[in-house]
N, C-alpha and C positions, 0 to 999 in steps of 0.2 A: 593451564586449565582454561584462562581463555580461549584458546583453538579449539579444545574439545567442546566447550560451550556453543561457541559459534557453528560448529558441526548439527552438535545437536537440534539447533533452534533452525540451519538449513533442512536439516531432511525433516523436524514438523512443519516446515513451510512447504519445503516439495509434496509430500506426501497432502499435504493442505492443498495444494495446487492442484494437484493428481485427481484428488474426491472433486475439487472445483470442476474441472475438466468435465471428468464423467458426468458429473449434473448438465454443465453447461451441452453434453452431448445429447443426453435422451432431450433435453426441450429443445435443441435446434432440429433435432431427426422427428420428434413425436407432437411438437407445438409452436412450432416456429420461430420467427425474428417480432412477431406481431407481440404475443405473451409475451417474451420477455424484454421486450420491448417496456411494456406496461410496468412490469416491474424496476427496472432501469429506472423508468420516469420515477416511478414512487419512491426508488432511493434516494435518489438525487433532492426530487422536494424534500423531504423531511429529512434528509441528508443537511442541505441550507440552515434548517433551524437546530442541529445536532449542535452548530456552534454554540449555541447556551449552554449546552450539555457538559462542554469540553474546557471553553477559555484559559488553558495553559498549568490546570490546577494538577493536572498529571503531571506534568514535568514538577512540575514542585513539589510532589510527593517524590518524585524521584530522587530530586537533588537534596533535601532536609535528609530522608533517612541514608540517603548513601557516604553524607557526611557525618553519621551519626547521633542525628539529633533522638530526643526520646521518642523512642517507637512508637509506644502506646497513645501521649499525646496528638503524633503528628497521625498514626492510622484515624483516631479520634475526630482530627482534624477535617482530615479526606473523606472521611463518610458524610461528616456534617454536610460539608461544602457540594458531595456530588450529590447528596441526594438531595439538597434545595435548587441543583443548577438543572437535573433531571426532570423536576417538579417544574420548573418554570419554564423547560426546551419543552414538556407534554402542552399545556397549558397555552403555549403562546403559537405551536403549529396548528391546535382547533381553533384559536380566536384567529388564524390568518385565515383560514379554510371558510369561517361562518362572513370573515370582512369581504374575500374574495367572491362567495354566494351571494350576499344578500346586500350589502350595499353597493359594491362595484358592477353587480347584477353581469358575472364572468361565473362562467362552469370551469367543470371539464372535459375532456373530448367525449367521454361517456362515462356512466353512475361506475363501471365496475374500474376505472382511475380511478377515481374519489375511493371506493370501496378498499382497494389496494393501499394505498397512503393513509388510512387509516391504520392494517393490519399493520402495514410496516413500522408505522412508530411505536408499534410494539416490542419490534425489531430492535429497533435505537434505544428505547429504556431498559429493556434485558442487557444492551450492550455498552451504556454508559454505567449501570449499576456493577456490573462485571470487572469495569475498568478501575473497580476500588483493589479486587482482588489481583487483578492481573497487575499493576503497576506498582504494589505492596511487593511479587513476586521480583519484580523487574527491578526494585532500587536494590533489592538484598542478591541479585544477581541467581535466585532462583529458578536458572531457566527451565527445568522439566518439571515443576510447579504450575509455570504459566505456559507451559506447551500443553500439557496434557488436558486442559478443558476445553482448547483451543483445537486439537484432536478429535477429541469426541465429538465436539458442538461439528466439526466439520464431516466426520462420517453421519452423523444422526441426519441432519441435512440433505446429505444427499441422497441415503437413505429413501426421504418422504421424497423428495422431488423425484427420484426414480418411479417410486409409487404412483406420485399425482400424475407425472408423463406417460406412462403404460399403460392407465387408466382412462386416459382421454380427456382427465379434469384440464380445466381456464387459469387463469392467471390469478384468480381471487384465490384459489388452493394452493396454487405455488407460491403465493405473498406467505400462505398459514405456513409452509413446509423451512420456509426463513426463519420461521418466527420460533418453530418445533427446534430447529437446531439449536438457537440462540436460548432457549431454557434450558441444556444442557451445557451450555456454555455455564450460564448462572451458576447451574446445580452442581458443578460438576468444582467448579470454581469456589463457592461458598465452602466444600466439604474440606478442600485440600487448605483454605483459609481459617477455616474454625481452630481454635486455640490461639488465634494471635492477640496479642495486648492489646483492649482499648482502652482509652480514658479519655475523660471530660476533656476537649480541649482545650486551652488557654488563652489568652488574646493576645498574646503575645505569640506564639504558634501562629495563629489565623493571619497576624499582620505578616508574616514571613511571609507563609504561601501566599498573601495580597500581592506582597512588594515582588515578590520573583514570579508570579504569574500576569499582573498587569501588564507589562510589554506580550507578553505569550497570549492575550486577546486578540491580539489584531492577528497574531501567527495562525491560530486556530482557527479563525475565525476567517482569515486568506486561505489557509489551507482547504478547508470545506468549500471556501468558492468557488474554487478552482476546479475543486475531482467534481461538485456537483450542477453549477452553474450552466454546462454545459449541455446533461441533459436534459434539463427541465427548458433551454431554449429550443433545444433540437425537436423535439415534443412539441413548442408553440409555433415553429414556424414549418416542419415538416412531420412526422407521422410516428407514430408506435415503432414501428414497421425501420422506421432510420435511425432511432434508438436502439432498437434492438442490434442493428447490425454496429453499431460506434461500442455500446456495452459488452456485445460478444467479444471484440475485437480487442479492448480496452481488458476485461477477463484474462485473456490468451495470454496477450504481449503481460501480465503481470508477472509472470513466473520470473521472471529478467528480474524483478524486485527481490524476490527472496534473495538472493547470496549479500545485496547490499543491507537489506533491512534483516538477515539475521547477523553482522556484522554489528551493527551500529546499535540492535538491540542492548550488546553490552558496552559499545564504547560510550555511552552519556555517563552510566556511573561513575566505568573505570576510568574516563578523563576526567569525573568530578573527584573522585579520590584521587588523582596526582594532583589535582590543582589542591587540594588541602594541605597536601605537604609538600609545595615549592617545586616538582619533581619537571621542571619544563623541557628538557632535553629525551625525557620519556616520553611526553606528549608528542613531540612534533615528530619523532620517532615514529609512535602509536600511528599516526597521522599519515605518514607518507606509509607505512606498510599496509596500511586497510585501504587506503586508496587502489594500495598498487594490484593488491590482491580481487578485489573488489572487480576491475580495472578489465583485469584477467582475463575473469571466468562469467563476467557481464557483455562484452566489446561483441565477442566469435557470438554469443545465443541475440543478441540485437543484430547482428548479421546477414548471420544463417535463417531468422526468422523472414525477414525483407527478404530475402533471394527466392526463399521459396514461400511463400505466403499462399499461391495459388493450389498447392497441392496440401498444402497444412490446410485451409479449408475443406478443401473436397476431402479429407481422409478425415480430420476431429471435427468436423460441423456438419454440412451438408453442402452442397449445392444452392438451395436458396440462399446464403449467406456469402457469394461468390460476388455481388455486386460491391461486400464491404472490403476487397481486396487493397482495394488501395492505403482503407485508413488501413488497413492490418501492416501494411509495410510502413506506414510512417510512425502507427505508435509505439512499436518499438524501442525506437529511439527517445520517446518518454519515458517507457522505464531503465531505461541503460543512465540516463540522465538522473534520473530519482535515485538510483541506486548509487552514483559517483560523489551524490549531496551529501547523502547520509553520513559517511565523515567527518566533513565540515559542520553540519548542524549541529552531530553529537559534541563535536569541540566549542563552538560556541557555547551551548545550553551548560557542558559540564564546566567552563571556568567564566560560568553567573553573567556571560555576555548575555542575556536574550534581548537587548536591543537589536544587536545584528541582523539574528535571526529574524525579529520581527518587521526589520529594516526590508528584508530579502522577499517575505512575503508578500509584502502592502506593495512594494513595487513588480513583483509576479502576479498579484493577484487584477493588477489596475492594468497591465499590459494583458493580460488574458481575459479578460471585459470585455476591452474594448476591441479585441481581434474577434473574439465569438460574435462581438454587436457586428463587425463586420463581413466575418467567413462565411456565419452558417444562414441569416436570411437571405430572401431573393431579394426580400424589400420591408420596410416600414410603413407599410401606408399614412400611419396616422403622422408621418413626417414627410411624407412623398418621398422617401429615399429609397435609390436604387441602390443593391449593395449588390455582394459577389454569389449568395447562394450555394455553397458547396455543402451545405450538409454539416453531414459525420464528420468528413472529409473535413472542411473548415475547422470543425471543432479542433481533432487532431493535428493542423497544424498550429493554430492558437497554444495548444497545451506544449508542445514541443517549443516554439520561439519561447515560450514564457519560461522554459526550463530552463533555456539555455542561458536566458538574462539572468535569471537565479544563481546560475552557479558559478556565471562568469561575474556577479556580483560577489560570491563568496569569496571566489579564486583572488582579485584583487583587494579582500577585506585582509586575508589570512598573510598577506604579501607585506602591504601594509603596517600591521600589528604586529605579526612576527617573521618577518622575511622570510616564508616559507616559499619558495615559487615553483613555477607549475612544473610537474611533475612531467618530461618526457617520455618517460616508458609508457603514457596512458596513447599516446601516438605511435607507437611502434606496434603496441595492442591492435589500434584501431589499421593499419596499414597489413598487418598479419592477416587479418581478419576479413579483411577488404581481397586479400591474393587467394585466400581459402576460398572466401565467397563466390569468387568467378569461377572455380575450379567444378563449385558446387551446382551454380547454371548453368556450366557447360552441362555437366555429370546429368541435370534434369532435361536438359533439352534432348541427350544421347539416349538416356533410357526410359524417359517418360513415366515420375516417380504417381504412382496412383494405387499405394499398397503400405498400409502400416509398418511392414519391418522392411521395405523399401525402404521409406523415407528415416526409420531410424537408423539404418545401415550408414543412411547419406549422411545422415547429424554425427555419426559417432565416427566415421572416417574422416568429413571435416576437421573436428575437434583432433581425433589422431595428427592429422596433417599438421594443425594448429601449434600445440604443444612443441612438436620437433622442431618445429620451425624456431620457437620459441629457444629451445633447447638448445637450437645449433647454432642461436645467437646469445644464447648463457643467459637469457631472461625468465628462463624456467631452470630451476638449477636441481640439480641433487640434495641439497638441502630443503628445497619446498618440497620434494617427492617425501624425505622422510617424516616431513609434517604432518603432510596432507596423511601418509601412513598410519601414523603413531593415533592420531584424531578420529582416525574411521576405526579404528580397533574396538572391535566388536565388544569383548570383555571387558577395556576400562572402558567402556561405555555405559555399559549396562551398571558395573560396579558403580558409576559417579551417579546414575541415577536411581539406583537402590538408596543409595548414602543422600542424596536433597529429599527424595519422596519420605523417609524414614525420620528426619531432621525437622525438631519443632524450633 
């Protein structure tokens, strides 16, 4: 059931991806890298202050009810907690916005930024209020529950943004067309939550989620540094306009994420229910096969993306966006990274390590500081220092070294504590993948890929090539074909989510 789970939760990610795409199309052909650019910025800032929002009280919902604590009290719990963390992430990004105006006497580059980062945190309180229903969803392993608003909220979305780009509307319209998806995110979320247990929380409840989210502060709160910190710099020392093309590119290379983050979606519970019942040879099991799988079907799309970057632009973006080629080939490699974590994190978080974790952050999050302080100005003036200036560019490789500290932190933690060590087939992946690759620049420099089913013909031959290759060294075997079979079966699909959607 696992498998079919993890299926399902990929293709609402692909399909999430796909609407992402088409948005990301019409504003880079109808509105440029400038607008979304703007927009970028404004996630990013009020992205910074999301940390309030968040500080690790999710995972705590997760792990109380997936071990069975009382539902009612701990739902009870979660609403308290998010809607007073939400209340004070609104609150504390206007009193930064009124310190930065009016006593530091610092704007913004222009009124319609400021105007944007307002909408947006509207954005951000639809989507931490949400995060009560989707993560109630997420500990009871509900996954077409918590796909399905996450659905909608992504078509309705793009939707308006198709709208605002064909229209000729600014970026203050595509901040509202964010904000339009993320209500049905709410609505949609609230409807398929209504009937669940609440009750008065206890104090004894609240110390739990204290005690097991206090370490997950600093995690949360690294975590957001990290994805956001970078373009709210990129914005103060170069332009809208180099935002736009780091976030375009940062967009793109996400798809890499989905196969790891719909894996991982269910390994935190399910390795919090082994760790309940002693079950450690199931774990580290669990462990090396989501890796390996993970591994897989991540290595060849990180790849394949880098080799051809320059034609993947000019066919899903435009032309104007051709100057962000380079980050598009490095970031990549950030989500292939993010997505190889996801197992390890979900192991930590589900057997009550979240020290680890928060261990892996604070020191991710201090290496990726101080590489951005470094990459992305040309200079500080108000320190006289000359630095390296790359931009976007800078950014993306700050995020990438920081990845890799991360998970070569975990790799050594998991070694450690349970003699797990590093998994070879993720190297035979990566060397597969590398022989496909070059097959693939040749293949673009011979026929000169600048045509939509071009270049899928190139990605699905690659991958062909890939697999056999795999095949004919017995690392893709006949047994994962009949998985991957059984899981994409169209009818128990459909039946498993008749049976959650129907299920109070």
């Amino acid at each position: 059931m696992i498998a079919r789970k993890t299926v399902l939760v990929m293709s609402a990610n692909i399909i999430e991806a796909f609407t992402a795409y088409v948005a990301l199309f019409f504003i880079s052909r109808y509105m440029g890298p400038g607008s979304y650019g703007i927009i970028g910025f404004a996630i990013g800032f009020v992205g910074l202050f999301s940390i309030i929002g968040n500080l690790g009280f999710g995972s705590a919902h997760i792990k109380n009810i997936s071990e069975g604590k009382d539902k009612g009290t701990c739902i009870g719990a979660f609403i308290t907690v998010k809607t007073i963390l939400t209340t004070i992430m609104s609150i504390s990004t206007l009193v930064a916005i009124l310190i930065w105006k009016e006593l530091l006497k610092r704007g913004f580059e222009s009124p319609i930024h400021e105007t944007a980062v307002y909408i947006i945190l509207g954005y951000y309180v639809l989507e931490q209020l949400s995060g009560i229903f989707q993560n109630t969803f997420i500990a009871e392993t509900q996954i077409a529950k918590n796909e399905a608003p996450i659905f909608i909220a992504a078509i309705t979305r793009t939707l308006a943004i198709i709208y605002v780009a064909l229209n000729g509307y600014g970026p203050i319209e595509l901040a509202f067309a964010y904000v339009f998806g993320h209500i049905f995110l709410f609505i949609t979320g609230f409807i398929l939550f209504f009937g669940q247990p609440v009750k008065k929380p206890s104090k004894t409840c609240l110390k739990e989620y204290m005690r097991f989210a206090c370490p997950l502060i600093i995690v949360s709160s690294a975590s957001l540094v990290i994805t956001n910190t970078d373009k709210v710099l990129i914005q103060l020392f170069w332009s809208s306009e180099e935002v736009g093309y780091y976030f375009a590119s940062y967009r793109l290379s996400n798809l890499i994420v989905v196969v790891g983050s719909s894996i991982s979606l269910l390994l935190f519970p399910t390795f919090s229910n082994l760790n309940s019942v002693k079950k450690i040879n199931d774990i580290k099991n669990l462990l090396k096969a989501s890796e390996r799988y993970i591994s897989m079907f991540t290595t060849p799309m990180a790849i394949f993306i880098c080799i051809l970057a320059e034609p993947i632009i000019h066919i899903f973006l435009s032309d104007s966006f051709l100057p962000a080629i380079l980050v598009f080939q490095i970031l990549p490699f950030y989500s292939l990274l993010y997505a190889l974590v996801y197992p390890y994190e979900s192991l930590f978080l589900g057997l009550d390590k979240p020290n680890v974790v928060r261990n892996r952050f604070l020191l991710m999050a201090l290496c990726n500081i101080i590489l951005d302080l470094i990459l992305i100005p040309k200079d500080i003036q108000i320190l006289g220092l000359r630095l390296f200036g790359f931009g976007a560019v800078g950014a993306s490789i700050a995020t990438v070294i920081s990845y890799i500290i991360g998970l070569t932190f975990y790799k050594i933690t998991v070694w450690r504590t349970y003699r797990i060590g590093f998994n070879t087939r993720i190297l035979l992946h990566f060397m597969i993948a590398i022989i496909t690759g070059a097959f693939l620049y040749c293949t673009n420099k011979i026929i000169g890929i600048n045509r939509w089913y071009t270049l899928l013909g190139v990605f699905c031959l690659g991958t062909f090539i890939y697999l056999v290759i795999l095949y004919i060294l017995k690392e893709f075997t006949k047994e994962d074909v009949r998985l991957i079979m059984d899981t994409l079966n169209i009818k128990k699909m459909l039946k498993y989510i008749k049976t959650e959607i129907e299920k109070k």
